[in-house]
C-alpha positions in Angstrom: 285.6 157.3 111.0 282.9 158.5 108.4 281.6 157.7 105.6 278.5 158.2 103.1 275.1 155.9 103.0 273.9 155.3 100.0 271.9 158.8 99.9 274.7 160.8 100.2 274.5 161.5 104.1 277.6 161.2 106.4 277.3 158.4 108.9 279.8 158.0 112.2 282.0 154.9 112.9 280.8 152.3 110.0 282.8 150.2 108.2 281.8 149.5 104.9 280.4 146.0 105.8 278.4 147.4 108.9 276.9 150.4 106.1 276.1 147.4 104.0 274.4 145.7 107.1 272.4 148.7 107.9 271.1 149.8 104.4 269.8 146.5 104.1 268.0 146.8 107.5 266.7 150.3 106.9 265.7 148.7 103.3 263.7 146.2 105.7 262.0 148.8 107.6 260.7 150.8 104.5 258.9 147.5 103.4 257.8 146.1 106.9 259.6 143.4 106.1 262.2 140.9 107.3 264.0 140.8 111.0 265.6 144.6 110.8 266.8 144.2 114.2 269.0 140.9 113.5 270.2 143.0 110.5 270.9 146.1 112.2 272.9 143.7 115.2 274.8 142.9 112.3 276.0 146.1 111.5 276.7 147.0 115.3 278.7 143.6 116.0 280.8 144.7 113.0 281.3 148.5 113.6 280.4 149.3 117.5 281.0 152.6 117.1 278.3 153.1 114.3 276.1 155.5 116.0 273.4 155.7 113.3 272.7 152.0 113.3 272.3 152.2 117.4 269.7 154.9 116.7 268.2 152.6 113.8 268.0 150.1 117.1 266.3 152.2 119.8 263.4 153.5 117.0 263.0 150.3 115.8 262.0 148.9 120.4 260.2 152.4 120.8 257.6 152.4 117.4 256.0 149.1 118.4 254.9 151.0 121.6 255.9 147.4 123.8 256.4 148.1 127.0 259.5 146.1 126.7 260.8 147.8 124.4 261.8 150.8 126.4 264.8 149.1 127.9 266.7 148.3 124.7 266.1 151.1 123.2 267.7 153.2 126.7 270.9 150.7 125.5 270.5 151.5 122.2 270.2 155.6 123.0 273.2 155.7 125.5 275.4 153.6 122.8 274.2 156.3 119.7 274.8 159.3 122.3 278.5 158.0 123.0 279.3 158.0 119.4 277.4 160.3 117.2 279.7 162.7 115.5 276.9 164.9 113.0 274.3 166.9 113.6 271.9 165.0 111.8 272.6 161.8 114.6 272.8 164.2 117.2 269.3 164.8 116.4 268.5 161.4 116.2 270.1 160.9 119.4 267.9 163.8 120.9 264.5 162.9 119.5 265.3 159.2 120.9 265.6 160.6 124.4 262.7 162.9 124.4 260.3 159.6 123.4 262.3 157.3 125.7 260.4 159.7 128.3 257.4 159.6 126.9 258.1 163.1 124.8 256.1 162.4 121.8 255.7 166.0 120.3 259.3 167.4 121.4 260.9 163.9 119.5 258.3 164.8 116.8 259.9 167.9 116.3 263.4 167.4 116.7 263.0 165.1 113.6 261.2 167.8 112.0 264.2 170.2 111.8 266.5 166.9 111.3 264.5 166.4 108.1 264.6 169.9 107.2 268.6 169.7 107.3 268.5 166.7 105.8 265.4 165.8 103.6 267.5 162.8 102.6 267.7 160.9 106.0 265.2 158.1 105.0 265.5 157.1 108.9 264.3 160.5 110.4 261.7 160.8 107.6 260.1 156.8 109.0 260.8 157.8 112.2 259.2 161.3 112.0 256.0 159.8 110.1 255.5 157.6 112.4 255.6 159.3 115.9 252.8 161.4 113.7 250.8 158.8 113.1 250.9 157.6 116.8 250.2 161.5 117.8 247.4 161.5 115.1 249.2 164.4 114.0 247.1 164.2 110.2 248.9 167.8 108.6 252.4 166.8 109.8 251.8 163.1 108.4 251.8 164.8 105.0 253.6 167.6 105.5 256.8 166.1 106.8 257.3 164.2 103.9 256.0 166.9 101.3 258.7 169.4 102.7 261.4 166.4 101.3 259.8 165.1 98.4 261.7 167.6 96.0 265.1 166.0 97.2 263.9 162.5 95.8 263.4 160.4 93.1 263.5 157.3 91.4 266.9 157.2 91.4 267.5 157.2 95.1 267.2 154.4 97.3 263.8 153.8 99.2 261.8 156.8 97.1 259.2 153.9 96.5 259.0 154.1 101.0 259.0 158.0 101.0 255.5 157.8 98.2 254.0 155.4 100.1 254.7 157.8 103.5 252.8 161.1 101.3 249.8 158.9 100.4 249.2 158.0 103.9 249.9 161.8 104.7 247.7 162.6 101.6 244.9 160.2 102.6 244.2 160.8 106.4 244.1 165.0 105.0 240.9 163.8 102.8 243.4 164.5 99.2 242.2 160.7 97.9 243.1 161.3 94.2 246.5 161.9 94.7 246.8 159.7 97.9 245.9 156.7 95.9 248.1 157.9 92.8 251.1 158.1 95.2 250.2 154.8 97.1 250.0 152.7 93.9 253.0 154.0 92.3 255.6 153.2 95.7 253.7 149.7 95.0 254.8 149.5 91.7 258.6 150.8 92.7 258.6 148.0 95.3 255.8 145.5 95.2 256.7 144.5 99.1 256.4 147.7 100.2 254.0 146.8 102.8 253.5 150.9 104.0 252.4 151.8 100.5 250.1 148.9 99.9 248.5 149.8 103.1 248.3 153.6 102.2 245.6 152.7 99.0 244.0 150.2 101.5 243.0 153.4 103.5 242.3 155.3 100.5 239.6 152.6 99.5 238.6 152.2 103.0 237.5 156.0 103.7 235.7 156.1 100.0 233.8 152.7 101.0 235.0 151.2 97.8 234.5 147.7 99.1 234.6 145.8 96.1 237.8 147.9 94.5 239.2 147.6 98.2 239.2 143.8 97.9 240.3 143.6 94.5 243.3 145.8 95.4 244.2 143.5 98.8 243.8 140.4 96.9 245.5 140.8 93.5 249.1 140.0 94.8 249.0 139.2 98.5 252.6 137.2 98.3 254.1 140.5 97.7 253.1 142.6 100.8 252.4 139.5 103.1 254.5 137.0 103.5 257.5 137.8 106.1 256.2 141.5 106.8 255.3 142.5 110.1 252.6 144.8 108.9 250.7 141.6 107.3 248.3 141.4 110.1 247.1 145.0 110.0 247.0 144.6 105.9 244.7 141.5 106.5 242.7 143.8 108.8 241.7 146.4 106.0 240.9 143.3 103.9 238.0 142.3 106.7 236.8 145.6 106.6 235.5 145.9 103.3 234.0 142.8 104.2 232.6 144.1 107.5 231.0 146.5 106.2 229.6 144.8 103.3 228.0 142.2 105.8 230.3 139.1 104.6 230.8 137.7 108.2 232.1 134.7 107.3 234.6 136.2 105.4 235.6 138.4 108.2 235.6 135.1 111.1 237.8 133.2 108.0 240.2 136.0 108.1 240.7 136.5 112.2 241.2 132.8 112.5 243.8 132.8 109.8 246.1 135.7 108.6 244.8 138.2 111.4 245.3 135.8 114.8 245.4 132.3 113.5 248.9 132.5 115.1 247.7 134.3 118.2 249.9 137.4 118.1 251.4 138.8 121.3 253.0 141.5 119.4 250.9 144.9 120.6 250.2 146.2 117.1 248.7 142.4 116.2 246.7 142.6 119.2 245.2 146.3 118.8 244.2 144.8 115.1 242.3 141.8 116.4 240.7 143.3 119.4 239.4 146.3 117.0 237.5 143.9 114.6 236.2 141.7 117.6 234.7 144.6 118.8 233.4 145.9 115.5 231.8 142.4 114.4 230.4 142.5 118.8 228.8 146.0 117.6 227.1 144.5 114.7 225.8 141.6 117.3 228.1 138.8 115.6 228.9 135.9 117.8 233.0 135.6 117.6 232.5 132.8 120.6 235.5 131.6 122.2 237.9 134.4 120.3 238.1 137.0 122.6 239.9 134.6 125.3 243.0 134.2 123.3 243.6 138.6 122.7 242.7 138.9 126.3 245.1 136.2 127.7 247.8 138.3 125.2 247.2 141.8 126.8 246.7 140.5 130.3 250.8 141.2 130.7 251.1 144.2 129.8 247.9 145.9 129.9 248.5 147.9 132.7 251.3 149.3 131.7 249.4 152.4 130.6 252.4 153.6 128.2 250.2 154.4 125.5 246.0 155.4 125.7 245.4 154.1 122.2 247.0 151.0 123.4 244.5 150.9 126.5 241.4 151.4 124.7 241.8 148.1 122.6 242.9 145.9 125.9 239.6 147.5 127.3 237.7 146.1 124.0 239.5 142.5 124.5 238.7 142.6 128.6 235.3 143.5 128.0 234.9 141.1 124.8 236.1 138.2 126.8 234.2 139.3 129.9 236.8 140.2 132.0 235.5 143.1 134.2 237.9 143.4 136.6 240.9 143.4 133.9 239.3 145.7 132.2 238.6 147.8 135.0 242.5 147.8 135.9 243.3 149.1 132.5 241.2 151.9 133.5 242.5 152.3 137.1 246.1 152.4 136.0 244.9 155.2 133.7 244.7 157.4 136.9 248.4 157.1 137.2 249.5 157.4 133.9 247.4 160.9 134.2 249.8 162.6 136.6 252.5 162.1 134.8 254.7 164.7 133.1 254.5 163.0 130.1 252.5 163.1 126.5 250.5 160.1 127.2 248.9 161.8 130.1 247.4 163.9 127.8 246.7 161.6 125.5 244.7 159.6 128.4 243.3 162.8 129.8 242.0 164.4 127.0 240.6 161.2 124.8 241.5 158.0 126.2 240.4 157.4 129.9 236.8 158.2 128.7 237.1 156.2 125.6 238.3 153.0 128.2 235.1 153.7 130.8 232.7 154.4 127.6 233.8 150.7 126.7 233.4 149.1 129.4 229.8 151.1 130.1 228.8 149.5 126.7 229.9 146.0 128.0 227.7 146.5 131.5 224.9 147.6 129.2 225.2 151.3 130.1 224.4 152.4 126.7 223.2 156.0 128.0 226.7 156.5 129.6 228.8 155.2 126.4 227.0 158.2 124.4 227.3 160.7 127.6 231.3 159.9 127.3 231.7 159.7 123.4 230.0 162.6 122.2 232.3 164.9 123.9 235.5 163.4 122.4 234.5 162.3 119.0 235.7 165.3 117.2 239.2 165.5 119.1 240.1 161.8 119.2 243.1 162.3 117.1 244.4 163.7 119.6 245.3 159.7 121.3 246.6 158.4 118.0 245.5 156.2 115.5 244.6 156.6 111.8 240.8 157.7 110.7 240.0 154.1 109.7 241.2 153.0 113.6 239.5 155.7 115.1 236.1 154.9 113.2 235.4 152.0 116.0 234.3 155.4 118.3 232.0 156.6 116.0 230.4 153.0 115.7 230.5 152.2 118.9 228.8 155.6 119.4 226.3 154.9 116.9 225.3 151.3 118.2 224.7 152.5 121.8 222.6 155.6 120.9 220.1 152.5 119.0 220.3 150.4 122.4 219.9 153.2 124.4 216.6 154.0 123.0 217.5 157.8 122.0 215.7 158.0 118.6 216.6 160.8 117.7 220.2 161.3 118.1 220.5 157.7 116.2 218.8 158.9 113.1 221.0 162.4 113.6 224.4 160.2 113.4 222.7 157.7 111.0 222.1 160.6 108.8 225.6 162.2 109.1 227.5 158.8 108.3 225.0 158.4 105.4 226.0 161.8 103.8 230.0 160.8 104.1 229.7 157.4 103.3 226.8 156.3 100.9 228.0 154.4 99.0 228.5 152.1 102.7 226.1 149.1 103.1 226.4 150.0 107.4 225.5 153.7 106.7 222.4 152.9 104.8 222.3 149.8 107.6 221.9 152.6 110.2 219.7 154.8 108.1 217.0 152.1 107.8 217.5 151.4 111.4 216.8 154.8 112.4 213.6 154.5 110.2 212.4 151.8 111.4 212.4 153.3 115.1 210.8 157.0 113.5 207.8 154.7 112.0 207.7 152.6 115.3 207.5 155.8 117.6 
């Protein structure tokens, strides 16, 4: 039996009650919002032959990167593979396999020519966008989407999701203008669109416009909070432009509350709250008893060693809470996860088994081995995944040990560069009177 979505596309073995169910659950997913998968079970309890809304299923276990995750979605694949009847879920089917096994840049690319075929699949375009995000794959982030853009408009269901997707591409390839143009527009279409709202957050972020940044997070927060499960990563940005304008309090007020108030063990919660307790530990803030409760979370699963970009933040919370051994773990199942015939044993290998022992060197106070391990990898950390604004907490971390580690000179040399690309940033001209202060003191 097929059928058409609401985008024109043919879909295998729905019912028009089960299409119903699905639209609405890929209309969740574009926002970040809702329960997608009660939505989608909906759709598969009605029509168990709909092999699209299996697919929509197994993405929606394998893009939180939970360890758990991985069975349901091997349920989810087998059930899309037994039923998919186009080429376009045939694709879908195939990409979903390659990442089940840990096939990050094959699934990337199957969705590529998926897209290609079919710049209307709003599923493969998500999908596809963000396996490049976790690849820190910054051209395709853009380019995916740009290659479809001509086949959409206002007119067609989700458009507001697909802007939002090209001003995060836009942003992370430094094109800020239209980035924010694109961002604030998909928040106009859809004021819940949480991946939009998000995509100006980074846009204000890189440019260091704190005060525009705050203004833009606070002027309607009941829109792009409330039942989204990107919230806590939304609140994050928010305590960045405090961060970095010195506001601690602000930044403690917001990790108690929207950020781990309700002490998250969802992965992507946890990677958000161990990142700022390590950024506020960098600028020598006591956080106290917090690190316990991210720490306890991870302690499950932190071995799992599924995913590098994962690792690095457990290592932060281990560290943080000071848990050496744990921490050390993280970084001994790293060893495994390294001679596997998978993607993440490159991303381990090339960026994120030194990022895990420069950590911990910065916890024992090894500050000369924290720069010895970052300098190398600074400039290809993409490669682990991540967005510029996640992938920032290197370079500070890099920064802060050169001062401890007494090595003048390269301090002021990566006071000075941050200076020059963020100057308008009360912590880059934080640095740059820091590095003074040790040139007159010399």
């Amino acid at each position: 039996m097929m059928t058409l979505d609401r985008r024109g596309l043919a879909v295998t073995g729905a019912n028009q009650e089960s299409l119903d169910h699905f639209e609405q659950a890929l209309a969740e997913l574009q926002c970040y919002r809702g329960d997608p998968v009660a939505t989608v079970d909906k759709a598969i309890a009605g029509s168990p032959g709909f092999a699209l809304a299996h697919a929509l299923r197994a993405w929606l276990h394998l893009l939180g990167t939970e360890p758990a995750g991985l069975t349901v979605a091997r349920e989810s694949h087998a059930a899309a593979a037994a039923t998919a009847g186009t080429l376009r879920e045939r694709g879908h089917v195939a990409a979903i396999g390659h990442l089940i096994e840990g096939r990050w840049h094959r699934a990337s690319r199957v969705l590529e020519d998926v897209t290609i075929d079919a710049p209307r699949d709003a599923l493969g375009l998500l999908a596809g966008h963000q396996i490049d995000f976790f690849t820190g794959h910054s051209r395709m982030l853009r380019d995916r989407i740009a290659r479809a853009l001509p086949a959409w408009d206002a007119s067609v269901p989700g458009y507001h999701s697909v802007l939002g997707m090209h001003a995060f591409g836009l942003e992370e390839t430094g094109d800020y203008g239209r980035a924010e143009a694109a961002g604030r527009r998909g928040v106009e279409l859809e004021p819940r669109d949480g991946w939009s709202q998000h995509a100006v957050a980074h846009v204000l972020e890189m440019q260091n416009r704190t005060a525009d940044g705050i203004a833009w997070m606070t002027a309607n927060p009941d829109a792009w909070a409330g039942d989204s499960f990107l919230k806590v990563h939304n609140w994050w940005h928010l305590a960045l432009y405090h961060l970095d304008r010195g506001e601690f309090a602000a930044v403690l007020n917001l990790f108690d509350t929207e950020i781990y108030g309700a002490k998250s063990g969802v992965v992507l919660d946890m990677i958000d709250a161990s990142a700022l307790l390590w950024r506020l530990h960098l600028r020598g803030v006591d956080v106290g008893s917090r690190w316990d409760a991210v720490a306890d979370n991870w302690s499950p699963i932190a071995t799992a060693a599924n995913y590098a970009f994962n690792d690095a933040h457990a290592v932060m919370a281990f560290v943080g809470a000071g848990r050496r051994d744990a921490a050390a773990a993280v970084i001994a199942a790293q060893k495994d996860a390294m001679a596997r015939n998978d993607d993440n044993a490159m991303f381990t290998r090339d960026v994120g088994h030194d990022v895990c022992r420069a950590i911990l060197a910065f916890g024992d106070g090894d500050d000369a081995t924290t720069v010895t391990l970052l300098r190398p990898i600074r400039s290809i950390a993409h490669r682990f995944g991540g967005s510029h604004a996640q992938r920032d907490v290197l370079d500070l971390t890099l920064i802060e040990a050169a001062f401890r580690s007494g090595n003048a000179a390269l301090a002021a040399a990566l006071a000075a560069e941050r200076l020059d690309t963020r100057h308008e940033s009360p912590l880059a001209q934080l640095f740059a009177r820091r590095a003074e202060g040790l040139r007159l003191a010399a």
